[in-house]
C-alpha positions as CSV (number, residue, x, y, z in Angstrom):
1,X,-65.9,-93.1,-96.5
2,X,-63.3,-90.5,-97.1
3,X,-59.9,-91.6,-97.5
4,X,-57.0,-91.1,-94.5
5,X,-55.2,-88.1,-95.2
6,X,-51.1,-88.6,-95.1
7,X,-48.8,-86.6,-93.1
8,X,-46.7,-84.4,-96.1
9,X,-42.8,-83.6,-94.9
10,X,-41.8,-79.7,-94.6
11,X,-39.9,-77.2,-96.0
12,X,-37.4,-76.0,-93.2
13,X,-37.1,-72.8,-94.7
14,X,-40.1,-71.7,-95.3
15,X,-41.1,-72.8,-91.2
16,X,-38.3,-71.2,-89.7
17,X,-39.1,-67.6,-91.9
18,X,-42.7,-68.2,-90.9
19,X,-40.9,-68.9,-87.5
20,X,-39.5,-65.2,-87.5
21,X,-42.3,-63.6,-89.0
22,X,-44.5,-65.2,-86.1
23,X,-41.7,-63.8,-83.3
24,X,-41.5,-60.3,-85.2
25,X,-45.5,-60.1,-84.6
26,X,-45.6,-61.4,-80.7
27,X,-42.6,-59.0,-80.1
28,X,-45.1,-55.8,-81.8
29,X,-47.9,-57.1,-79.4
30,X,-46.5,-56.6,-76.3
31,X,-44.8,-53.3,-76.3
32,X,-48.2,-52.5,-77.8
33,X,-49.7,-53.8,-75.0
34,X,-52.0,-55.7,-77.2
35,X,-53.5,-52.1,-78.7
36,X,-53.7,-50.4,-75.6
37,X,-50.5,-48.7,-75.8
38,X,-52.5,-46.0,-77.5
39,X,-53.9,-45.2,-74.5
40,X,-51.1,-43.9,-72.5
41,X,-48.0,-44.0,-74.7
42,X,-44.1,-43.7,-73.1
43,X,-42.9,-40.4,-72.8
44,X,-39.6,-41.5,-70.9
45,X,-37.4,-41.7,-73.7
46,X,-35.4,-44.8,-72.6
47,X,-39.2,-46.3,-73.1
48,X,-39.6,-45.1,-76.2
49,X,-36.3,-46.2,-77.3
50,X,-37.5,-49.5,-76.9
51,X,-41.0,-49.0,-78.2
52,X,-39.2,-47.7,-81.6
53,X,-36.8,-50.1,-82.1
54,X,-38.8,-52.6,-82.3
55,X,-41.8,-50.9,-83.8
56,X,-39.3,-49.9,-86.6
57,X,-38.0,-53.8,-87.8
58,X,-40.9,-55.5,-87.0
59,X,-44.4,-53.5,-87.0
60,X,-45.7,-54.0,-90.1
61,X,-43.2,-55.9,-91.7
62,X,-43.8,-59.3,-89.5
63,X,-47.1,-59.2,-91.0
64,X,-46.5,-58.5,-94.5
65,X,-44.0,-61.8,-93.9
66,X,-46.6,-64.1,-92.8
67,X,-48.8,-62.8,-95.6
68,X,-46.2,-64.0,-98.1
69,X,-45.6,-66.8,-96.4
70,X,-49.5,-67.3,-96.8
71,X,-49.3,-66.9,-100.5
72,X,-46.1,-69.9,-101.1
73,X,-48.7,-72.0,-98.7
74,X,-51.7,-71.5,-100.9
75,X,-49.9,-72.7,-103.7
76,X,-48.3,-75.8,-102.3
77,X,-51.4,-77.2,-101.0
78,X,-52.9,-76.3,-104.3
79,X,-50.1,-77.9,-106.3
80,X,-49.9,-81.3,-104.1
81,X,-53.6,-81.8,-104.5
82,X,-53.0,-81.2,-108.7
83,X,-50.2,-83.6,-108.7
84,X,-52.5,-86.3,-107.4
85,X,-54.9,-84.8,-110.0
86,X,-57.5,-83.4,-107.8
87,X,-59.1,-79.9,-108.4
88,X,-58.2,-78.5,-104.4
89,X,-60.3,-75.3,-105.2
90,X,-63.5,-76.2,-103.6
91,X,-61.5,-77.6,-100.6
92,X,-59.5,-74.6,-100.3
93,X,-62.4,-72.6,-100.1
94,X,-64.2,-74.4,-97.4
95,X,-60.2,-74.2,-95.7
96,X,-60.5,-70.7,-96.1
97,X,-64.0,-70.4,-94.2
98,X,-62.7,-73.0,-91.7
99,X,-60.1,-70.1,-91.1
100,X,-62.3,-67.6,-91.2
101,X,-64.4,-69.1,-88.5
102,X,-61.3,-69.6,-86.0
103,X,-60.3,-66.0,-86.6
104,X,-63.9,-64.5,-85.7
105,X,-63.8,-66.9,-82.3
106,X,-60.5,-65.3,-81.7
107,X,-61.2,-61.6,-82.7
108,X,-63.8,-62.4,-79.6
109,X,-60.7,-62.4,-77.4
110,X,-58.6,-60.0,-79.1
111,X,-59.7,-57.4,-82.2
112,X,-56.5,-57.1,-83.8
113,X,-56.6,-60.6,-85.0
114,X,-55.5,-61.7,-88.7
115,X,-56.6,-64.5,-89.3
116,X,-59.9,-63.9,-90.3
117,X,-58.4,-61.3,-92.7
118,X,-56.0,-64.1,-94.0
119,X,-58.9,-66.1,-94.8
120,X,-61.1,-63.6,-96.7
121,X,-57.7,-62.6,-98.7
122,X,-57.1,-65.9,-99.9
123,X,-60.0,-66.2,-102.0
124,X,-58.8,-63.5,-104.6
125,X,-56.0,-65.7,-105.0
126,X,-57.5,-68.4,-106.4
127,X,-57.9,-67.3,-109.7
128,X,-54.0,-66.3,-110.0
129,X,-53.2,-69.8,-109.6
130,X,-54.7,-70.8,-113.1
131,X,-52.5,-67.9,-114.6
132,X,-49.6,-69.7,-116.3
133,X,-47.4,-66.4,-116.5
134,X,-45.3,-65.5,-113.2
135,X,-44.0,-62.4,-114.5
136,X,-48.1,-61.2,-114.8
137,X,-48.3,-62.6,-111.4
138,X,-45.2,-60.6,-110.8
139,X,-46.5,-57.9,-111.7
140,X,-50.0,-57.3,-110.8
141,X,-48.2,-58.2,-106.9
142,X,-46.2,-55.0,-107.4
143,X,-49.2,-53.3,-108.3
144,X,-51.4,-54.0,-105.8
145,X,-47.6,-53.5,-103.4
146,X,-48.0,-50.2,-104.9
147,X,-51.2,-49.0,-103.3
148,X,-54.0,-48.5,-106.7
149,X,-57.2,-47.4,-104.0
150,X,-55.0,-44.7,-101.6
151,X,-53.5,-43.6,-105.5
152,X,-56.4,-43.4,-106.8
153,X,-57.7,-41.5,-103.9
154,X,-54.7,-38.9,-103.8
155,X,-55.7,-38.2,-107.3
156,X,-59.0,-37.7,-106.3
157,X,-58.1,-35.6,-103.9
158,X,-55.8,-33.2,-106.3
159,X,-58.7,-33.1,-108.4
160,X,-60.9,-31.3,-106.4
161,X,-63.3,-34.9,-105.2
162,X,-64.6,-34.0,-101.3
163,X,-64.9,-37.3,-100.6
164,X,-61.1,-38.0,-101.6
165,X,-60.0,-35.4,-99.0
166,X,-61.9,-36.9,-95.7
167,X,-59.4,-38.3,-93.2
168,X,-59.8,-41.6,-92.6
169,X,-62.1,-43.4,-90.2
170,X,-59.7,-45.3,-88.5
171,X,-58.0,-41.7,-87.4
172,X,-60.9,-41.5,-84.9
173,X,-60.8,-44.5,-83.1
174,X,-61.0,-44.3,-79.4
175,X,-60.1,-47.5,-77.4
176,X,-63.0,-48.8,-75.7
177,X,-63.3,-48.2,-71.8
178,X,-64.3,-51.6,-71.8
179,X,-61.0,-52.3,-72.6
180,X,-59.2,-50.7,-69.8
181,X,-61.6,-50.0,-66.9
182,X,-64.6,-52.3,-67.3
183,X,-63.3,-55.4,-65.0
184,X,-65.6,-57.5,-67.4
185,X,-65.0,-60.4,-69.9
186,X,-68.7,-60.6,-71.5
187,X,-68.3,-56.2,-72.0
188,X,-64.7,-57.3,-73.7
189,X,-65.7,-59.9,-75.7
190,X,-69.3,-57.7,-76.5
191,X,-66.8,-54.5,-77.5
192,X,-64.6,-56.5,-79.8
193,X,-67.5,-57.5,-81.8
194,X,-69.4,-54.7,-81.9
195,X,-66.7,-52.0,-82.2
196,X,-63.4,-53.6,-82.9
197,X,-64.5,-55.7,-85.4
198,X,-65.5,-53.1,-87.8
199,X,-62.7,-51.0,-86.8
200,X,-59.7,-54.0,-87.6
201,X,-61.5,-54.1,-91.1
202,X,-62.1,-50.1,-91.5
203,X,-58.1,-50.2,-90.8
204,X,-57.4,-52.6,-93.3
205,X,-59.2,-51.0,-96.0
206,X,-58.1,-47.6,-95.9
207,X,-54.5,-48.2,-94.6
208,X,-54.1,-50.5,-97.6
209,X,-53.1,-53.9,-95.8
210,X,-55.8,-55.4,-97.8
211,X,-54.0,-54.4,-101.0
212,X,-50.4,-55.0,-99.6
213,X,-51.6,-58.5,-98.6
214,X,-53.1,-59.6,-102.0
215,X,-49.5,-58.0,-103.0
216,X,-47.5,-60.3,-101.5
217,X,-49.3,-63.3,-101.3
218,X,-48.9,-63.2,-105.3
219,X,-45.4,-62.8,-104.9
220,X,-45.5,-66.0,-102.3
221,X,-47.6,-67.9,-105.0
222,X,-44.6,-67.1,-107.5
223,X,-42.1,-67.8,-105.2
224,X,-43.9,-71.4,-104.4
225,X,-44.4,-72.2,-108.0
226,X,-40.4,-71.5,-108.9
227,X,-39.2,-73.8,-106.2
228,X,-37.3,-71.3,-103.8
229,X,-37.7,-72.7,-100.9
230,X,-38.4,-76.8,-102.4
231,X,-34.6,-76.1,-104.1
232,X,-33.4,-73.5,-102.6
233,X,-29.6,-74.3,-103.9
234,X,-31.0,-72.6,-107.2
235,X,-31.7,-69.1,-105.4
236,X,-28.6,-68.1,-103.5
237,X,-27.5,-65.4,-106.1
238,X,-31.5,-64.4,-105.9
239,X,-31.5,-64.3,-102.0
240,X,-28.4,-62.4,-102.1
241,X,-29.0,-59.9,-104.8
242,X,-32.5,-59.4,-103.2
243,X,-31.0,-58.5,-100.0
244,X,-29.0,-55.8,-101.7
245,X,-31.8,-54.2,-103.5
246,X,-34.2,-54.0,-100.8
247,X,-31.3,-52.2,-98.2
248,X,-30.6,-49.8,-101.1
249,X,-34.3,-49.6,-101.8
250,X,-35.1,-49.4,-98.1
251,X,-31.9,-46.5,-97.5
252,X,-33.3,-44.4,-100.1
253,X,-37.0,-44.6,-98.9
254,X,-36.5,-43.9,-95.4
255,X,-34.1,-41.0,-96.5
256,X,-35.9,-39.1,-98.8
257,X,-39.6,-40.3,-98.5
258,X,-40.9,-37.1,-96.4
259,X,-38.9,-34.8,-99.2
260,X,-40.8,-37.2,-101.9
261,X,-44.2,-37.1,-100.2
262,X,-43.6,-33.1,-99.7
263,X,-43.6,-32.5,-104.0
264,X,-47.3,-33.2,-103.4
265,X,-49.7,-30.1,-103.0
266,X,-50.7,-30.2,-99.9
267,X,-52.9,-27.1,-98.0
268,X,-54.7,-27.1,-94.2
269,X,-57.9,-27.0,-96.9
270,X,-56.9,-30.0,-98.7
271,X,-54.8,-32.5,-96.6
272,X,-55.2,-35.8,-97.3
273,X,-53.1,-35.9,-101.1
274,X,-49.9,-35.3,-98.8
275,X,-50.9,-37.7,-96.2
276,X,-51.7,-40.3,-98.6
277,X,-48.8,-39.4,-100.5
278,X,-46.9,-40.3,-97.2
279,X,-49.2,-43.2,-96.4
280,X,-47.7,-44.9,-99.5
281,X,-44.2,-43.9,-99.1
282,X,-43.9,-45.6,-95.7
283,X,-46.0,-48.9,-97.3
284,X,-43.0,-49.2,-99.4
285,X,-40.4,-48.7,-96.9
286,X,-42.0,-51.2,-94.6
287,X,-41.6,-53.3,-97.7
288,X,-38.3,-52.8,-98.1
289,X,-37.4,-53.4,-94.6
290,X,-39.5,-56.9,-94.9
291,X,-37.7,-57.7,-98.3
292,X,-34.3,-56.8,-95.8
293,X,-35.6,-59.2,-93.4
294,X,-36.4,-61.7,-95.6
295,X,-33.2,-62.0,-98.0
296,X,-31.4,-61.7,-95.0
297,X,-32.6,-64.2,-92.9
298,X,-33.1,-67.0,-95.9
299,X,-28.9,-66.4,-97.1
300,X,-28.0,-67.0,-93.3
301,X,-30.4,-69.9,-92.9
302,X,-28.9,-71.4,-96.2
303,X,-25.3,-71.1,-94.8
304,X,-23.4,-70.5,-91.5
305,X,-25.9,-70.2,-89.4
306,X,-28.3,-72.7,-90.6
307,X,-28.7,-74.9,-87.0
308,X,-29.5,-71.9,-84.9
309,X,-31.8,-70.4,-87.4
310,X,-33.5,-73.7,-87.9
311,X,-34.4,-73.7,-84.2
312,X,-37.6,-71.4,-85.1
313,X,-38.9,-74.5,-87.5
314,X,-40.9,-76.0,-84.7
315,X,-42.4,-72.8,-84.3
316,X,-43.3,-72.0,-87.8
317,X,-44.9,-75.4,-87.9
318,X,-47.5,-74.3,-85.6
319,X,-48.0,-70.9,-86.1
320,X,-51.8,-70.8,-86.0
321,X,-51.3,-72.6,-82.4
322,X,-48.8,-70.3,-81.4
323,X,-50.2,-67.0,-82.8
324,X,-53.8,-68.1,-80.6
325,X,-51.9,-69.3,-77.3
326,X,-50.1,-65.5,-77.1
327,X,-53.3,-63.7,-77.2
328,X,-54.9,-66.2,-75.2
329,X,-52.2,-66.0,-72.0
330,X,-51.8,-62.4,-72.3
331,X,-54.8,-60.4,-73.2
332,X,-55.5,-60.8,-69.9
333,X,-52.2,-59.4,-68.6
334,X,-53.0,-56.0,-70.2
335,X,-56.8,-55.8,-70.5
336,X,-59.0,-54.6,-67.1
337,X,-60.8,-58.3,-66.7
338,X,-57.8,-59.9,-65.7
339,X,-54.7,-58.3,-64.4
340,X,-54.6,-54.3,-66.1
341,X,-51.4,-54.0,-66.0
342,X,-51.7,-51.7,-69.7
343,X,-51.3,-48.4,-67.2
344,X,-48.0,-49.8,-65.4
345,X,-46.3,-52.2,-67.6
346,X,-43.2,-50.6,-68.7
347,X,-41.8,-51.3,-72.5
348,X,-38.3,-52.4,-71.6
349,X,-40.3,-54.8,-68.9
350,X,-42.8,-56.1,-71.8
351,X,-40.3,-56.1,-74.8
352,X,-37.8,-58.4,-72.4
353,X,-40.9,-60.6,-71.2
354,X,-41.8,-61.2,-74.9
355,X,-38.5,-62.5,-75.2
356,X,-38.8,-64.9,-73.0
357,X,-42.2,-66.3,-73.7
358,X,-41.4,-66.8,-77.3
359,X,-38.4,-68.4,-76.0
360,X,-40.3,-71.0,-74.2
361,X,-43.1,-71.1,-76.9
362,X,-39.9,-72.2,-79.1
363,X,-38.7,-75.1,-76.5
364,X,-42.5,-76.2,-76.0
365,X,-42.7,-76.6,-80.0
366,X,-39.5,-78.7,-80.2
367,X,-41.1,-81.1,-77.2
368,X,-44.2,-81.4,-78.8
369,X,-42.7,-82.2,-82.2
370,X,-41.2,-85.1,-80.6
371,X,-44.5,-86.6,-79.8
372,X,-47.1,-84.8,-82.7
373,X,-47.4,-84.0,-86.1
374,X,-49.0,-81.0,-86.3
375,X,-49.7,-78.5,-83.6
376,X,-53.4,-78.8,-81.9
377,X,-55.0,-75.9,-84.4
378,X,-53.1,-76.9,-87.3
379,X,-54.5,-80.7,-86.8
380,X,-57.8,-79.4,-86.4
381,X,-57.7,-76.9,-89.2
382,X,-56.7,-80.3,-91.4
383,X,-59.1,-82.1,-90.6
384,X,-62.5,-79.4,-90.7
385,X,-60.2,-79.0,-94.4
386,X,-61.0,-82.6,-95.1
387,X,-64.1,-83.4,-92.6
388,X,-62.5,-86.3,-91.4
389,X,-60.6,-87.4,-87.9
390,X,-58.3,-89.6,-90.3
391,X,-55.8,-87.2,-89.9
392,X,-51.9,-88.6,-88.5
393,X,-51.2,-86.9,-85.8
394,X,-49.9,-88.8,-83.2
395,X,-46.0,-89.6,-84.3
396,X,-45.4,-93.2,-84.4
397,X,-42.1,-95.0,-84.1
């Protein structure tokens, strides 16, 4: 019979960044309209004043967050289960497809989900955990941060290779009529397997996601295995110092990336070095901005402003829960089966409304906290992990 699985306390820090990264992400998807912005997007430019600010701090970077975040989970659960001296590597796997499984359920409901891209990801990692060396974990994160396949692919192109200097697939995708005219769940739910789903992962491959998240779930591992969020009193010259690199990193990339990317030969006959150049050059400037984000919001959580920031913890608890329930309530909103409103919506009107709904996610997490361990996905996630119902979750006096 297999054993009852004890509830594990959390690191505050690390739920209240995963907390932000999870907000940063919701407040993407609803200006976005939940990917049919594309469709019609703003021309007023009080609309796209709000579509670009937040599409410039938090699209793309929100993700890369949670993806780091992914990598300092990966190696606590790992590390626990070693301290009790238990190999967790088969386990993790079958975690992993247990993932896997909830994210092809939800890409049903909505193609841009991650999860399932999470869960394939986290297999390369287990390998790196065995490495004793951060700084060659270090390293081969800044690597793979650096884009090897699109620079491999730029020097392809220079070189004369046709296939190096085809635009990419994703360039030509047309959002699904389905989507916004079809009045019809089963068509929806049919479109996002049959076309979205090879589209999310055609997008992650040639944009380099895939890359940028092996990237910095290395750097996550690392930062689990030094203790920066278990004893974060030892980091504050790290948090602080990182903070200033990244802003001077991210000041100098978003100044001079299109002068940088411009050095590259570049012709109407052979495109695609430039663009890739480009491609790369805005990868690391959403990294910096993330890094900015990061440092930034770990030395305020570690000081002044510790309580307020602390209010996301709840939320970062039960991020899978959380990240479902937003697609779940409003899909629908935007999509043609339910109530369309993709053509009408305004961005001020959605920005303002994602607000508030994380807002109330954020209260609903603190009440359910009070009553649960975990949140409904994250208890059922544990126990598929450990095929068992022996899993806490009820909170007892």
């Amino acid at each position: 019979m297999t054993a009852k699985i004890e509830y594990v306390p959390r690191m505050e820090g690390l739920d209240s960044l995963r907390g932000f990264a999870l907000m940063g992400l919701f407040l993407v998807h609803m200006p976005e309209l939940y990917e049919l912005y594309w469709a019609h997007p703003a021309k007023d430019p009080t609309q796209l004043l709000w579509h670009n600010v937040i599409f410039s701090v938090f699209a793309g970077k929100s993700f890369a967050l949670l993806a780091m975040c992914f990598g300092v989970s990966f190696f606590i659960i790992m590390d626990r289960a070693a301290r009790r001296g238990v190999d967790f590597t088969g386990r993790f796997i079958w975690r992993l497809a247990v993932l896997g499984i909830m994210g092809v359920l939800h890409g049903l409901w909505y193609r841009g989900d991650v999860l399932e891209v999470l869960a394939v990801m986290g297999v390369f990692l287990l390998p790196f955990y065995r490495v004793k060396s951060n700084t060659v974990i270090l390293t081969l994160g800044v690597v793979f941060l650096l884009q090897p396949i699109l620079l491999f692919q730029m020097v392809s192109a220079l070189n004369g290779a046709a296939w190096a200097n085809t635009a990419p697939g994703y360039w030509g995708d047309k959002i699904p009529d389905a989507y916004l005219t079809g009045h019809s769940l089963i068509e929806t739910i049919r479109m996002n397997w049959v076309a979205g789903h090879p589209f999310k992962w055609l997008f992650m491959y040639e944009s380099g996601r895939l890359s940028q998240i092996l990237g910095l779930s290395l750097i996550g591992l690392v930062l689990g295995r030094i203790g920066f969020f278990a004893d974060p009193d030892r980091f504050k010259a790290l948090r602080l110092g990182g903070f200033v690199v990244a802003l001077a990193a991210m000041g100098l990339l978003l100044v001079f990336k299109g002068q940088i990317a411009a050095l590259v030969p570049g012709s109407k006959a052979v495109f695609m070095p430039r663009v890739l150049a480009d491609t790369i050059l805005s990868s690391l400037a959403d990294l910096s901005i993330m890094f900015v984000l990061a440092f930034g919001f770990l030395s305020l959580y570690f000081s002044f402003a510790n309580r307020v920031l602390n209010l996301l913890a709840p939320a970062g608890r039960m991020t899978l829960t959380l990240y479902v329930l937003q697609s779940i309530v409003f899909v629908p909103v935007f999509y043609s089966y339910g109530l369309g409103l993709h053509a009408t919506m305004s961005q001020e009107t959605a920005v303002l409304i994602g607000i508030a709904a994380f807002a109330v996610q954020v209260v609903l997490a603190h009440l359910w906290f009070r009553a649960f361990l975990y949140g409904p996905l994250e208890w059922l996630w544990r126990a598929a992990t450990y095929l068992t119902l022996k899993v806490p979750f009820i909170r007892r006096a």
